[in-house]
N, C-alpha and C positions, 0 to 999 in steps of 0.2 A: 409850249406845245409838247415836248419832249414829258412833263411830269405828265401832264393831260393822257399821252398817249398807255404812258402806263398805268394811271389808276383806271382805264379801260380797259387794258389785257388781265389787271388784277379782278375786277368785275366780273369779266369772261371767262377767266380759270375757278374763280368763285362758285360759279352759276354753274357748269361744268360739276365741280365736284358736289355739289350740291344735288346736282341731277343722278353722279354715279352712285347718291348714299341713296336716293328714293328708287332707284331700280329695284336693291334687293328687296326691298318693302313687297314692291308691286312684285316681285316673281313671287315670295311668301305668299301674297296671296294669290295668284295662280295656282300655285304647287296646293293651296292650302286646295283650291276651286275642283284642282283634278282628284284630289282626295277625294272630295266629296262626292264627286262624277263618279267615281270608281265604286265608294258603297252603295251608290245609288244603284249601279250597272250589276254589281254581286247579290244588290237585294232580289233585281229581277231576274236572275239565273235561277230555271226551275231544278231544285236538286233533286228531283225526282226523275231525272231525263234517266232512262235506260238504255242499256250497252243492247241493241234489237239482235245481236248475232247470239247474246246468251241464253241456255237453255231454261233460264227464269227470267227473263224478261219480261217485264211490265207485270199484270197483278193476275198472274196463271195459278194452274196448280203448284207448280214446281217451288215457286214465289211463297205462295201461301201454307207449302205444307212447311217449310223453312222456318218462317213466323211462327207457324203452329210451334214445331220442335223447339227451335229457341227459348220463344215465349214458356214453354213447360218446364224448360230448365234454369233458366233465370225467373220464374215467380216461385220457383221453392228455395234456392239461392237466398234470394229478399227476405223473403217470410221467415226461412232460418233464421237469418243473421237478425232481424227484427225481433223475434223470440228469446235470441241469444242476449243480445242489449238493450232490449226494452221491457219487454213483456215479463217472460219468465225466469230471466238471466238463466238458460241452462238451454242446453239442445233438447230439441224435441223432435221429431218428425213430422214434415209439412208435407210428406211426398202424396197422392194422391193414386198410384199406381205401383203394382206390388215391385218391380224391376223396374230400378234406376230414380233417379232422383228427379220423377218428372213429376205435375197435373195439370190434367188436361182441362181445370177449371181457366188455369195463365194462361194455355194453349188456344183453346178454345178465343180466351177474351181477346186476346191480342189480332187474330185473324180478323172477330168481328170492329175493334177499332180501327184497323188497317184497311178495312173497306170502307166505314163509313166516314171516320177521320181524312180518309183520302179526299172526301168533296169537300171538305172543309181547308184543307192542306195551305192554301194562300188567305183563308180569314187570321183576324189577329188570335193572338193567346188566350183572350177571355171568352171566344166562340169558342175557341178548342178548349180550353177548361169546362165549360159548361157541359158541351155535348159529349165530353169524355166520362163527365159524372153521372150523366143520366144513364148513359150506355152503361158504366160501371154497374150501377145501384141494380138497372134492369136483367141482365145479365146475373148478375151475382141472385136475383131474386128466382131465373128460372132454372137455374143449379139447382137451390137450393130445393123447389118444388119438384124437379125430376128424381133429386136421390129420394129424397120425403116419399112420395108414391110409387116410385117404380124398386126402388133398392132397399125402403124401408128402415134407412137406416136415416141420420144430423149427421155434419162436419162440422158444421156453424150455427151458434144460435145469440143473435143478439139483443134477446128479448129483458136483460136484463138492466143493457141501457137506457140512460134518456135519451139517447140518439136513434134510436130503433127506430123502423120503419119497414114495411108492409110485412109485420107483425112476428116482429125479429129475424127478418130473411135478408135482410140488408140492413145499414148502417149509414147515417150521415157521414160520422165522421169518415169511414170508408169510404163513401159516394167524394170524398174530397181527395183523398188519395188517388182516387181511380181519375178524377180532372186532373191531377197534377202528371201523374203517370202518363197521363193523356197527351200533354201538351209537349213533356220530355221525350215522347216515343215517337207523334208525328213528325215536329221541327227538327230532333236530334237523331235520335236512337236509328229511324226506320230509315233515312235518305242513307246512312253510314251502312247500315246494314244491309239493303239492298244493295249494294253497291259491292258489298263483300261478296256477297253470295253470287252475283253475276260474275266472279273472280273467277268463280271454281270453274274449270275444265268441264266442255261440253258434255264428255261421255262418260267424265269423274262423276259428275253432278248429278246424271239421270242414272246412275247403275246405284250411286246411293242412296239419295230418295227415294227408290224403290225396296231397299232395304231398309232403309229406317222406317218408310210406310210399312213394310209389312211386321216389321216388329212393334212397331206402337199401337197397331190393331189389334196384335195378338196380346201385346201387354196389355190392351183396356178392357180385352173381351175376357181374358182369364182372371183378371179384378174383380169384376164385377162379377162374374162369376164363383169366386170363392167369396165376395162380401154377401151374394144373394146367400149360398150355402150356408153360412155361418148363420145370416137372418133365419132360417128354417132349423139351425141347430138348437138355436136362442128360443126356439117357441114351439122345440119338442117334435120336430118332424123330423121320421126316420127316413135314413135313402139305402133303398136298396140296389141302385142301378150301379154302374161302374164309374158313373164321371163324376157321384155323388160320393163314391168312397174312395176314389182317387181326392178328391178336394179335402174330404175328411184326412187324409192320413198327410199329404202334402202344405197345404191351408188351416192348421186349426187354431183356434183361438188365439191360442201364444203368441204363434207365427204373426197370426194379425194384427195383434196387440201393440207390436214395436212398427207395426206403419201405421195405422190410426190409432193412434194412444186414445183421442178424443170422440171417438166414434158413439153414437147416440142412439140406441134403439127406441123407435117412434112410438113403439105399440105401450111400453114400460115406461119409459125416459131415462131408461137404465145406462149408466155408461161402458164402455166395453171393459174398460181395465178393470171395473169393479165387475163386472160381470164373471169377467175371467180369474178377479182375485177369490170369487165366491168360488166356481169350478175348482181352481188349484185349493183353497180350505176344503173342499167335501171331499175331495179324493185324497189329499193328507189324512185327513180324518178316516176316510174308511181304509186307506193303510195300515193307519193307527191301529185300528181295529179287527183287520186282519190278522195282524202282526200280536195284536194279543192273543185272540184267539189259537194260533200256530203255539202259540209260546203254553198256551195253557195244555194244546191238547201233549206237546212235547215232554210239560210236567207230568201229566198223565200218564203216558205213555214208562217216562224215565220209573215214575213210581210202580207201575205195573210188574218194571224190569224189575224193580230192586227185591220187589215181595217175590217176586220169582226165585231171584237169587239166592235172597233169604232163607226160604225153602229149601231151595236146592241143598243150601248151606244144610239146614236141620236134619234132612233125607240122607247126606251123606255121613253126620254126628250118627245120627242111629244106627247105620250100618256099622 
């Protein structure tokens, strides 16, 4: 009885420990189950929820002009550094606005991604890539047609790829950047960034937006106005008023030359630097030629003196 009773209690402390080794299995996989529950719960937390006490909250002016600013100074940022290590291994200017390192083409696009990307904001990655790229391609095409007829001048012309598209005003392979840019700016970029900008101090926030709004207007409106001026300098029309010879003396070629190095006059297809390199040759050149001219009449002049002296000399021998 007595062995009986113990290989019973050995059974029982068997089963016992047997049962304390399957516990921690089964908590693993609880622990594993609340993981799970948990990305599931983080998936559906909308990161677009806004602070309602800030003075940009949700998708206002305040919100939008933000995007705007931002976006103008990180798409010339990129576009540099793209230039710098892919393109043309060297710095060139990407800026689009004569003061500060902004354009209002990034500015611009981002504000319109940020609306429409917004209804899209809970579809997967390959909606937002898609619709990121069409927006791109479209956008980059009505840029390009507003400078074309209103400014008269190219930034862009992709007529020379096989990827071109609606007749070199956009790019495929572009139109894919602008999907990718798309998908990194709704899911990443913009929930971080809204979030920053509702940071800023109520009265901080709106006494600067209104400074930086009114210098970005004034920066786009005095652009455009020395790149109109220059178009009218380019094709021999004189100005006689004061805001035409204010552009002229402050604005002129040069000056422009080192923010749009690549700038395109539509009428010629002429590019600016060369345009500008032809201006700087004719005025070397009629320097030149000034410069002879002085020197000859100088000879002139010097030998006038000397037959005078000479004389003088002969006038005073005879005496």
């Amino acid at each position: 009885m007595n062995e009986d009773l113990k290989k019973v209690s050995e059974k029982t402390s068997e089963e016992e420990n047997l049962e304390k080794e399957e516990i921690p299995a089964e908590n693993e996989g609880n622990n594993a189950t609340t993981i799970q529950e948990k990305i599931e719960q983080f998936k559906k937390i909308d990161s677009f929820k806004t602070n309602k006490k800030s003075f940009a909250t949700g998708i206002g002016f305040y919100k939008l002009f933000w995007v705007f600013f931002i976006g103008c100074f990180v798409g010339v940022v990129i576009e540099v550094l793209f230039c710098i290590f892919v393109t043309e291994h060297r710095y060139e200017s990407r800026q689009g606005l004569i003061y500060g390192p902004f354009n209002p083409v990034y500015g611009f696009g981002a504000v319109a991604m940020t609306l429409v990307l917004y209804l899209f904001r809970k579809k997967s990655e390959t909606w937002t890539f898609l619709v990121g790229a069409i927006i791109g391609a479209i956008f980059e095409t009505l840029c390009s047609v507003y400078q074309e007829y209103f400014l008269g001048t190219v930034s862009w012309d992709y007529t020379g790829s096989k990827y071109s598209l609606m007749g070199g005003r956009t790019d495929l392979v572009y139109a894919v950047f602008w999907g990718i840019l798309a998908v990194v700016w709704i899911k990443l970029l913009y929930p971080f960034m809204s979030k920053w900008i509702e940071k800023i101090p109520n009265k901080v926030g709106v006494i600067l937006t209104w400074i930086l709004f009114v210098f970005m207007v004034f920066d786009c409106v005095i652009s455009c106005m020395a790149v109109d001026r220059m178009v009218k300098r380019h094709n021999g029309t004189a100005e006689s008023t004061a805001v035409g010879n204010f552009l002229d003396d402050h604005y002129p070629d040069e000056f422009l030359l080192t923010i749009y190095p690549n700038m395109i006059f539509t009428d010629t297809g002429e590019v600016l630097h060369e345009v500008a390199g032809d201006d700087k040759e004719t005025e070397n050149s009629e320097n030149t030629e000034n410069n002879t001219e002085n020197n000859m009449e100088t000879e002139t002049a010097a030998s006038a003196n000397s037959v005078k002296v000479d004389l003088f000399s002969l006038y005073q021998f005879d005496r």
